[in-house]
Structure formats: structure tokens, C-alpha cells
N, C-alpha and C positions, 0 to 999 in steps of 0.2 A: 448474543453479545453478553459478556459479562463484564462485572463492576471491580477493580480492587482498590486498594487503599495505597500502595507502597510503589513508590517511581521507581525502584529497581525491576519491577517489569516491564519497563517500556523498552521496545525493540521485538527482535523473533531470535529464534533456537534455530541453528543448523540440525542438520541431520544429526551431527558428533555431539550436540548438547551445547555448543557453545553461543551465548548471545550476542548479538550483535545490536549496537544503539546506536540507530540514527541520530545528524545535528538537530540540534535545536530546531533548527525550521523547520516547519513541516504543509506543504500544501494539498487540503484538501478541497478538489473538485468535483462539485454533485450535479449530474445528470437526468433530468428525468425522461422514462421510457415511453411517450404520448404513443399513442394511433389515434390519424386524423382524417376525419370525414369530411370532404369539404364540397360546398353546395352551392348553387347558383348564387351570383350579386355579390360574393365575397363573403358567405356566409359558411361555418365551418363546425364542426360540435368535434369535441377532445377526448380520451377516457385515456387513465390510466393502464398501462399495457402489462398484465401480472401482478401476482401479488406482490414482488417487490421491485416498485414500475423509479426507484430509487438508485440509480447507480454510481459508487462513490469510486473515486480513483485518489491515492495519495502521493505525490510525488516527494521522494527525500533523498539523502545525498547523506555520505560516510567519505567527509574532506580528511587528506592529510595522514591516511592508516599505511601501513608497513606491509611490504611485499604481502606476507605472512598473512594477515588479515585478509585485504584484499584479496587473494588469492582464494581464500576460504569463503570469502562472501559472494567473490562471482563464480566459484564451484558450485555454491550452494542454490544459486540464481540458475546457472547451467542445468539444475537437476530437476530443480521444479518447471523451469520456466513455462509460462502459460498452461500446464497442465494439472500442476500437483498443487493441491492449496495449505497452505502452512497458515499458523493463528500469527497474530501480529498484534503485538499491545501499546495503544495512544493514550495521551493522556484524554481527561473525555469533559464533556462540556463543563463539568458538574466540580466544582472545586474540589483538591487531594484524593480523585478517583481516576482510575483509569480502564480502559475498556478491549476488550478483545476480541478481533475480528477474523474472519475467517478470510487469506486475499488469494489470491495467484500474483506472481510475478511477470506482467507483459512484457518489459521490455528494461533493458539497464544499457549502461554504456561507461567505460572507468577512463579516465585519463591520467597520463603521470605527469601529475606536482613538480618535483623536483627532487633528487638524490632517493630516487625506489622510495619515496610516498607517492601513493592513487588517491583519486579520489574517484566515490564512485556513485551516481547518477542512477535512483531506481522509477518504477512506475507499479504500485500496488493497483490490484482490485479488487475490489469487495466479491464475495462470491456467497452462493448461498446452501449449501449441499443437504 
């Protein structure tokens, strides 16, 4: 993960260079990865599962973009999808820094707005390579 200063990084780079910036909202979901030993009377002991026993998933949304866009973002979706992992930069806990993570793409879905605007519906994961 890395730190920068400048909100024009937020969002990811298609394969052709061009970026694309998620809305405003942004939900991040965190997982952790237990294995659990569990023992007579209800009693149970926990450990952390891996070094990074942390799994975050971010869900965001690109309302209201032009065939054009859209088009290029679920191309770009289509090519990594769950395989190929692209950086992705959020703003990050830490006031005018932002951070960059490494995700895959699991799953998206786009729906049409109205007059050829989509909007389009993604699911990030963190990944660790």
C-alpha cells in the first residue's frame, strides 16, 4: 500500500491508460479470516488464518456515464475479472492522502438509466500478490 497527496488519483487505469473515478460513495467491507477449534461445554479458542487473516471488499458504482465510458469500464471489468489484479486508489483514513491497493474485480452488473446513460455496479478485492 502506498500513500499519496493528490485526489486525482483516485479511481484505476484501464489497460488503454484511461482512468476511471468511482461516485462519491464508497463501501468498504472487512472480513476476518478465523479458524476455529471448538471444544466441549461451548468452549472454543480462534487464530488468525494467514498473514493477511484481513479481507477487504469495496463496493462502488460509476452512475449516469455514456455508452462510451461504460462500455470501456465493463471491457475492462470483462478482462480482468477475478483473475487479473489492477491497483486501485482511495482516499485513505489519514486526512489529503490517498492509498493504493492491489484488488481483482469479482463481480459487476451495469444497468441503463435512461437515454444510453449506465450506471455501473462493481465489487473490489483486496488481494495480496
Amino acid at each position: 500500500m502506498s500513500l499519496y497527496g493528490n485526489s486525482t488519483e483516485v479511481g484505476f487505469i484501464t489497460n488503454n491508460g484511461r482512468r476511471f473515478v468511482p461516485d462519491k460513495s464508497l463501501t468498504i467491507q472487512n472480513n476476518a479470516k478465523v479458524v476455529t477449534a471448538k471444544f466441549g461445554d461451548g468452549y472454543e479458542q480462534r487464530a488468525r488464518k494467514g498473514i493477511n487473516s484481513l479481507v477487504n471488499a469495496y463496493s462502488l458504482t460509476f452512475t449516469n456515464r455514456s455508452v462510451e465510458d461504460s462500455y470501456e469500464i465493463c471491457r475492462f471489468f470483462d478482462e480482468v475479472l477475478g483473475v487479473n489484479a489492477f491497483d486501485f486508489t482511495l482516499p485513505s483514513e489519514r486526512a489529503n492522502l490517498y492509498s493504493t491497493v492491489s484488488v481483482v474485480c469479482d463481480d459487476y452488473n451495469k444497468t441503463l438509466d435512461y437515454n444510453n446513460y449506465y450506471s455501473i455496479n462493481a465489487t473490489f478485492r483486496r488481494v495480496y500478490s
